[in-house]
Each structure stands twice: as C-alpha cells, then as structure tokens.
ROBABA-602512 format. One line per field, with one value per residue (C-alpha): residue in three letters; z, y, x. Coordinates in Angstrom, 1 decimal, decimal comma. Each point is the difference from the previous one (the first is absolute). Layout:
residues N
r [ALA_...] $
c3 [Z_...] $
c2 [Y_...] $
c1 [X_...] $
end
This chain:
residues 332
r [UNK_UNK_UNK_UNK_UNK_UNK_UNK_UNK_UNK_UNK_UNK_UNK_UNK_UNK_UNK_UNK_UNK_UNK_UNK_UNK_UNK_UNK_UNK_UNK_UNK_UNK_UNK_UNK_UNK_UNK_UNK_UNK_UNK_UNK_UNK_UNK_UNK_UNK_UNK_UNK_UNK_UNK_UNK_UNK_UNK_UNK_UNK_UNK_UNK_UNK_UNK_UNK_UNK_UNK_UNK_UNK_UNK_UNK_UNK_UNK_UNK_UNK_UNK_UNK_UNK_UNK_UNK_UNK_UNK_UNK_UNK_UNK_UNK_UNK_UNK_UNK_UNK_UNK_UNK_UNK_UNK_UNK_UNK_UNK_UNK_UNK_UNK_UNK_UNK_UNK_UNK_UNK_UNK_UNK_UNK_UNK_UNK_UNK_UNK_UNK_UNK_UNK_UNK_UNK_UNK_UNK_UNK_UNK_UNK_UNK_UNK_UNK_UNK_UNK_UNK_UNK_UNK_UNK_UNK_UNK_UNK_UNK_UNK_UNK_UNK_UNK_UNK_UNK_UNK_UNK_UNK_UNK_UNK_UNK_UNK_UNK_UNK_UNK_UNK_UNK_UNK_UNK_UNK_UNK_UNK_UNK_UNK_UNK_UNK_UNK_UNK_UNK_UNK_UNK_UNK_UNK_UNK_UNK_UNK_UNK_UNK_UNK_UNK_UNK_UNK_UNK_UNK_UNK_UNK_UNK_UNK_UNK_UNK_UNK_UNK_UNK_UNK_UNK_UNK_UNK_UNK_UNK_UNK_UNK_UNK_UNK_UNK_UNK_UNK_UNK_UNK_UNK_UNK_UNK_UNK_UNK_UNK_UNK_UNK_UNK_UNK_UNK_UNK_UNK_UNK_UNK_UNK_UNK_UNK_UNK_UNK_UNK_UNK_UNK_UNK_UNK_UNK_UNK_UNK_UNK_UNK_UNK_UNK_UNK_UNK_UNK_UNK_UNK_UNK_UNK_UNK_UNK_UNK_UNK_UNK_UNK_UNK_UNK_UNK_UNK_UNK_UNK_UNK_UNK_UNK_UNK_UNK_UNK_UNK_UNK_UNK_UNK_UNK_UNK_UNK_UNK_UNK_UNK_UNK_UNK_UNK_UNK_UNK_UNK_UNK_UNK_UNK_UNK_UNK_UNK_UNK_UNK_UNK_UNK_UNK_UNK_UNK_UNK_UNK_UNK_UNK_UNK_UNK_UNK_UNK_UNK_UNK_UNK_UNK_UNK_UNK_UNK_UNK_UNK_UNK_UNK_UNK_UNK_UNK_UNK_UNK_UNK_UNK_UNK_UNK_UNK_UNK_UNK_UNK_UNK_UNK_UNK_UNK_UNK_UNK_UNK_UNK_UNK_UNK_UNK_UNK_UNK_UNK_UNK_UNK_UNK_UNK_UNK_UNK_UNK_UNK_UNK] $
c3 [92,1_-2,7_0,3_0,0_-3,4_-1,5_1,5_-2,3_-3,0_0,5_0,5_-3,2_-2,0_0,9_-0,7_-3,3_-1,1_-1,2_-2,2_-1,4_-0,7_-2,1_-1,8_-1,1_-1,0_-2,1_-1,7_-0,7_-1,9_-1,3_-1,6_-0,5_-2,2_-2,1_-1,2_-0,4_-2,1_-1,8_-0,6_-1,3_-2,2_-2,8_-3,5_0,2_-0,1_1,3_-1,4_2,4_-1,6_1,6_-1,4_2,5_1,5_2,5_3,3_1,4_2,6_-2,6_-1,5_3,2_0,5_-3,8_1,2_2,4_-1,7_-0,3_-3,1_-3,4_-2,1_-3,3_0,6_-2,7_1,4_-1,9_1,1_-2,4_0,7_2,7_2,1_2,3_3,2_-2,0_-1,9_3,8_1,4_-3,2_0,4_3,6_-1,5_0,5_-1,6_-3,1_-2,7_-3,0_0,5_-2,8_0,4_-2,6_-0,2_-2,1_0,2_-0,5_2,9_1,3_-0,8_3,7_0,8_-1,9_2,6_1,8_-3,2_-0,3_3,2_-0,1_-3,9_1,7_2,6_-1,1_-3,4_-1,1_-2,4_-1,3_-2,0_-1,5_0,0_-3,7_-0,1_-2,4_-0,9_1,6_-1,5_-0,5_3,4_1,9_-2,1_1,5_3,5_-0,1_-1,9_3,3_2,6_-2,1_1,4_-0,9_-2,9_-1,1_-1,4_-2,1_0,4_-3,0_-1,4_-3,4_-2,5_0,3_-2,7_-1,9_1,8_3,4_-1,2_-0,9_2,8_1,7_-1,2_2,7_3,1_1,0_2,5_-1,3_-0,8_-1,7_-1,0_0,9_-1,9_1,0_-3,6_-0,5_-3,5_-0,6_-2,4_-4,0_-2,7_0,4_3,2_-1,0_-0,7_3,8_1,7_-3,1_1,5_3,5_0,9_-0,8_3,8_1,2_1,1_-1,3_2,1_-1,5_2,2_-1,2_0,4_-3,9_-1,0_-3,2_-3,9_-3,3_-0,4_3,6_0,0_-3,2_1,3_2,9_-2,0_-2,0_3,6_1,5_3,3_2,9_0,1_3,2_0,1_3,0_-1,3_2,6_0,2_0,3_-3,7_-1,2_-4,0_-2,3_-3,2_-2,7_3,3_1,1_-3,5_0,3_3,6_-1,0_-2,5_1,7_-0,3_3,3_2,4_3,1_2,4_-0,4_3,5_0,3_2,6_0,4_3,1_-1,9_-1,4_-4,1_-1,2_0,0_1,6_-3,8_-0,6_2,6_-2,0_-3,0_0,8_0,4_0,8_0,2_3,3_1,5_3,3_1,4_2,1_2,3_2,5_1,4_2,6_-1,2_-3,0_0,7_0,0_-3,3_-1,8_1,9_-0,8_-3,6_-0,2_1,3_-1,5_-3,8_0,8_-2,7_1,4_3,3_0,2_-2,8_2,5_3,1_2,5_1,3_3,1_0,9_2,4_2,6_2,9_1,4_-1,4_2,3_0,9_-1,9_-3,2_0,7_0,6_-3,6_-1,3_1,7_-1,4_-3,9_-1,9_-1,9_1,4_2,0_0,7_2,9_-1,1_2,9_1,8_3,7_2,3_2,6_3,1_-2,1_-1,5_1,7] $
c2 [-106,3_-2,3_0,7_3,6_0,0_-2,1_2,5_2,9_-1,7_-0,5_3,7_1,1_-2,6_1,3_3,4_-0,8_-2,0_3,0_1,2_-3,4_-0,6_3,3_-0,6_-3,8_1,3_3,2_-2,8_-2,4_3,2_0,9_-3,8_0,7_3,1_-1,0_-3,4_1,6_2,8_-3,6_-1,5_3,4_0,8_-2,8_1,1_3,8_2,6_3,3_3,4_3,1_3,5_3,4_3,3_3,0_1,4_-3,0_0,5_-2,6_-1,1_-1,0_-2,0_-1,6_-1,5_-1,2_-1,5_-2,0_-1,2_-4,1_-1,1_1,3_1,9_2,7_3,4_3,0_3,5_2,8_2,3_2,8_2,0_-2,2_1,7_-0,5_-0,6_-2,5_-2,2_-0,2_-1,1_-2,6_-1,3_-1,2_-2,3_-3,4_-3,5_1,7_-2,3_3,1_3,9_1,6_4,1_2,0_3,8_2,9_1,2_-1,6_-1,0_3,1_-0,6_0,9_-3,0_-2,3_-1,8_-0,8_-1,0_-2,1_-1,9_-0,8_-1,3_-3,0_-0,2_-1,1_-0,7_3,8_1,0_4,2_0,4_3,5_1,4_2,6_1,9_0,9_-3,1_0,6_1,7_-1,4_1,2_-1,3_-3,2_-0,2_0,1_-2,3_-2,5_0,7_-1,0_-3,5_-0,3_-3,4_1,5_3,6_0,6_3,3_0,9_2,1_1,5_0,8_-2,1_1,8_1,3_-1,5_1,4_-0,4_-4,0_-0,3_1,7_-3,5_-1,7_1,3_-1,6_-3,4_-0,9_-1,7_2,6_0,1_2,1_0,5_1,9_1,4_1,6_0,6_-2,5_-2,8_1,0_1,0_-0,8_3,0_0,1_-3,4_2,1_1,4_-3,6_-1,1_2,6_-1,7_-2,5_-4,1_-0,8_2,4_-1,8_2,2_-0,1_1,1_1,1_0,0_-0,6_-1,9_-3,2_0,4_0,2_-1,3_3,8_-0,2_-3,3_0,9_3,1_-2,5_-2,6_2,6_0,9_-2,8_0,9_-2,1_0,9_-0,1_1,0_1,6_-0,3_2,6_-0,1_-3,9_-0,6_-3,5_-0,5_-1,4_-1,2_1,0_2,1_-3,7_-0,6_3,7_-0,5_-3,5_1,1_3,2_-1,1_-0,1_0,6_-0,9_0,5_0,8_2,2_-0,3_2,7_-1,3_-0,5_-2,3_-3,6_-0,5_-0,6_-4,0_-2,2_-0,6_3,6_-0,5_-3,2_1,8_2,1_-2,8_-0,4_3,7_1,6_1,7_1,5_0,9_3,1_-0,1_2,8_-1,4_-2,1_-3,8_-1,6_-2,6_-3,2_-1,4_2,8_-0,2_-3,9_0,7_2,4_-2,3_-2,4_1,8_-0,1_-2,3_0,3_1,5_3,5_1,1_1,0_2,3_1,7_3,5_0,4_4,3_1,1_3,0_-2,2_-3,3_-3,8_-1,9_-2,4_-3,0_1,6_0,4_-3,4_-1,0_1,8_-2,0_-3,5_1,7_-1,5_3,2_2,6_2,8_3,5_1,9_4,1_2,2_2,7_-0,4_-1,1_2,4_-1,0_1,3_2,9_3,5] $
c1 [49,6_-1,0_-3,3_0,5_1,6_-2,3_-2,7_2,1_0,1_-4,0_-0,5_2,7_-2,1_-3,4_1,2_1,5_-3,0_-1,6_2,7_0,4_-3,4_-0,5_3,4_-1,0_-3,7_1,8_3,0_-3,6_-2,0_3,3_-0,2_-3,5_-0,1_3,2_-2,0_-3,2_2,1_1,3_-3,0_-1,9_2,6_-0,6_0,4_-0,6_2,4_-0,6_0,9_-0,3_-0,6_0,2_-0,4_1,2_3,4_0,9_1,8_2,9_-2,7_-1,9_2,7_0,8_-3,8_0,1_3,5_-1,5_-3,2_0,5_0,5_1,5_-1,3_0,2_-0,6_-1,0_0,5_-1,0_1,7_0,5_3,2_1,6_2,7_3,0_-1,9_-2,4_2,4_2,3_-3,6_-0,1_3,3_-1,5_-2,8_0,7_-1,9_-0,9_0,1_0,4_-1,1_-1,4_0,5_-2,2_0,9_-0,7_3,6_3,3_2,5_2,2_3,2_1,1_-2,0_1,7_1,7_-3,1_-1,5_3,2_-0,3_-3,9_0,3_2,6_-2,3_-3,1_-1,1_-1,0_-2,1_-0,2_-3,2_-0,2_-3,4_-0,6_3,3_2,3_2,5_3,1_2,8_3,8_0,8_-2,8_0,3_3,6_-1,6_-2,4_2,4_2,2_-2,7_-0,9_-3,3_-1,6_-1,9_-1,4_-3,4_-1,3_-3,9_-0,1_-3,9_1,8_2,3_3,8_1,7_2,6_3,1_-1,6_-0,6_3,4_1,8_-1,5_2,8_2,1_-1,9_2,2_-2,7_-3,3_-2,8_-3,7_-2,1_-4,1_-1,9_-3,5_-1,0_-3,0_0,6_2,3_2,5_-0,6_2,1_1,3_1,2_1,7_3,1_0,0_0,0_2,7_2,2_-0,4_2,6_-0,9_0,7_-2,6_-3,6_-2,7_-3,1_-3,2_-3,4_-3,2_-3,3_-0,5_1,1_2,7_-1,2_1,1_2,1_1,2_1,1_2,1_1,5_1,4_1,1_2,1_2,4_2,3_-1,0_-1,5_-3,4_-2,7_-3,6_-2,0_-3,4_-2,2_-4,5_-0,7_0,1_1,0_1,1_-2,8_-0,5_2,8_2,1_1,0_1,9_1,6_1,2_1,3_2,4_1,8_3,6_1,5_-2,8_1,5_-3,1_-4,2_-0,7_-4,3_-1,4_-3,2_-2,2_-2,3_1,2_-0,5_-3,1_0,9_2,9_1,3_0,8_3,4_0,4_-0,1_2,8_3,0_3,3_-0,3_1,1_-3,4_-0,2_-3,5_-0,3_-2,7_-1,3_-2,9_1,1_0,3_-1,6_-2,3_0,8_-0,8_1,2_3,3_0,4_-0,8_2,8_2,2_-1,2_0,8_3,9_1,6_3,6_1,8_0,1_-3,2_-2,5_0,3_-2,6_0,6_-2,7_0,0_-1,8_-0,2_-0,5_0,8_-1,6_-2,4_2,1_-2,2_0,7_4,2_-0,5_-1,7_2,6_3,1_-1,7_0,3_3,1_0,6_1,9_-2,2_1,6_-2,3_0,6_-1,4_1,0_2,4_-2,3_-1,9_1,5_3,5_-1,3_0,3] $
end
C-alpha cells in the first residue's frame, strides 16, 4: 500500500513538472524584464505624443506599457467617448491635451475627474482667448496649467480679461516678429503672472530686448533654424529681465564648446531630432551646466534609439526627456 502511494505522488509530480517548470521560467523573465526595464531606464525620461482620435483599446495597451511616462495628445476637439477612454490611462506622469476648441461645458465633469487625476495640461492651439464664461469653466476643471498658441499679439481687453484665470497660464506666440514698441501696450494689458513665450527663429536685438524689459512678465525663448547668439546678441540676451529659460532647436552643436559656456546660469534646453548627439558634443553640453537644473536635452525622434545610444544617454548627469511618438507595437 505504501508503495502504491508513493508510486501516485511520483505520477502527480511528473505531471505537474511541466506546469511548474513554465511557471518558475515565466516568474524568472518576469524578474528579468522588470530589471532590464531598471537598468535601461537611467536618467531619461520619456514623453509619448499621438496625434489622432484614440480608442479605449488603445488606452488600455499604453496602460500597460512598463514604466511611467508623459504623454501629449493632440487631439483637437476631444469628446465624451475620448476623455471616458483618458480617464482609463494609467502611469502617466502629466498629459498635455492641445485642441483647437475649448472644453464643452457638458464635459466638464469628465474634465473635472481627469484634472485630479493626473497632472493635466490644456494647450490651446490659435483661437480666440476665452471669454468670461469659458474662463469660468476652465477655472472649474483646475487643470495643472493652460497654455495659449496665439500667431498675433491680443488686444488690450482680451489681455486683460486674463486676470480672471485662477489656474497658472502662458502664453506662446508664433509672430512672425518679436514684439515692437508698440505692441508694448498689448502685453502691458496682459496679467504680471502670465509666462510669455516667444518663438522665433532670430536671436533678440538691442530694440527687442528693450521692449521686454519694459513688461514684468516671465519671459522664455524658443529659438527655431540651428542658430546660436554671436557677437553683440550675447550682451542683448544677457540682459532680458526675467528670462526664465533659452529653448535651442538645433540639430547641429555651436560652432565651439564655449558658446554653451557662454550662456550661464541661464536655463537652456537643447532640442535635438536627429537621433543622439555624439559623444563629445553631448559631454560638452553637460559639461557647460554651472548649477542644477541650467541645462536640459530633449531627444525627438519618429522611431526608437539603438539601444547603445539610450544607453549614453542614461550615464549624462543632466536631465534627458525622450519626445517620440507611442510606440508601433501600440499604435493602431
């Protein structure tokens, strides 16, 4: 009898061997892929962007991506069915949502419950600044922050109507020229607390730089076509009052090391879109940061990093934010 129970328990374990076999090897590449996803993580950040209708599938595979990350979903006139999909997505570190029409107000709830959330961003894409009603609505959501793309300079009641917004807001503006003197009137007429982004693809003047030192406002640059400052520009640039940050889009470094030098304690991010810099010109960006925080890399790309350049970038002390679209194996 003894012997014909110990004969069972041989044939249950035999069977079960299997089982336990492929659940110990799927627990050990569980293990596996969560410390390679540690180790390949290092210093950079990633930022996801799509730009279409998205479908609570969609949402779901994002969800279950490892790791956290930001998103930016343009997304134009989001609706019901969308933000419900939205209010799904999970590890998201912020969402930035840029539209070309305001939130509905029959959506405000869902707005509501996705600004507590998840950090939210609203970025308005060239329309009209709200009105005294739609600035009520947007107080009520209290997204993280609210940004205006604008291609013209609003007029002085539009600026002032600012004043109602209790959430933090700012302002880009894609001119086609930095302001005159005498559109220093128009940004006068625009609240103190309002950050006032300016894109272009020259470095400030003598005129310039005086028109911005006449407003109180916080002041960031975007400077677009791989230009760097030269000669007197570094003097003008210097002395904006309240220049808070210098964005370079450039896919080619300075034309020497000393020109990121040159620029300070100032906050300057490089945006690059050609894969990773090589090596020396990525350690003598680094190397130009005279205090925590005054130097950042953006990396955008359209596809995915060799895996030897993700890993130059996690050994960089400076922070590193990788922009590209959701990855093909979570796109439709």
């Amino acid at each position: 009898m003894v012997c014909s129970r110990l004969g069972g328990l041989m044939r249950q374990s035999q069977r079960f061997a299997p089982v336990l076999i492929v659940g110990t090897l799927l627990i050990m590449g569980s293990i596996m892929g969560f410390q390679r996803l540690a180790q390949a993580s290092g210093n950079v950040h990633e930022t996801w962007t799509h730009s279409d209708w998205l479908t609570p599938a969609e949402v779901a595979r994002w969800s279950r991506s490892p790791g956290i990350r930001d998103y930016v979903f343009r997304m134009l006139n989001p609706g019901t069915s969308e933000l419900a999909a939205l209010l799904q997505l999970s590890a998201a570190s912020s969402l930035t949502i840029e539209m070309e029409s305001l939130p509905q107000p029959g959506d405000a709830d869902l707005w509501r419950k996705l600004a507590r959330k998840v950090p939210l961003k609203i970025k308005l894409l060239d329309i009209p600044l709200p009105a005294t009603d739609d600035i009520q609505l947007l107080n009520s959501i209290a997204p993280h922050s609210i940004e205006f793309l604008m291609k013209h300079f609003p007029d002085i009641e539009d600026g002032e109507r600012l004043s109602a917004f209790t959430v933090p807001i700012s302002i880009e503006f894609q001119t086609p020229f930095y302001p005159r003197y005498e559109e220093k009137e128009l940004l006068l007429a625009i609240p103190a607390n309002v950050t006032l982004n300016f894109v272009s693809q020259i470095w400030p003047w003598y005129h310039q730089m005086d028109v911005f030192n006449m407003t109180p406002h916080a002041k960031k640059l975007k400077i677009l076509g791989g230009t760097f400052p030269s000669g007197p520009h570094w003097d003008y640039l210097k002395n904006i009052h309240g220049l808070e940050e210098v964005a370079v889009y450039s896919d080619y470094p300075p034309p020497s090391p000393e020109v990121w030098k040159e620029f300070g304690d100032n906050r300057i991010v490089w945006v690059y879109s050609s894969g990773v810099p090589v090596e020396s010109d990525l350690k003598a960006f680094e190397r130009s940061s005279s205090a925590p925080g005054s130097r950042k890399l953006i990396i955008q790309t359209e596809a995915s990093l060799p895996s030897e350049e993700r890993a130059r970038l996690d050994q960089v002390s400076i922070p590193v934010d990788w922009k590209h679209p959701v990855p093909w194996s979570d796109a439709r």
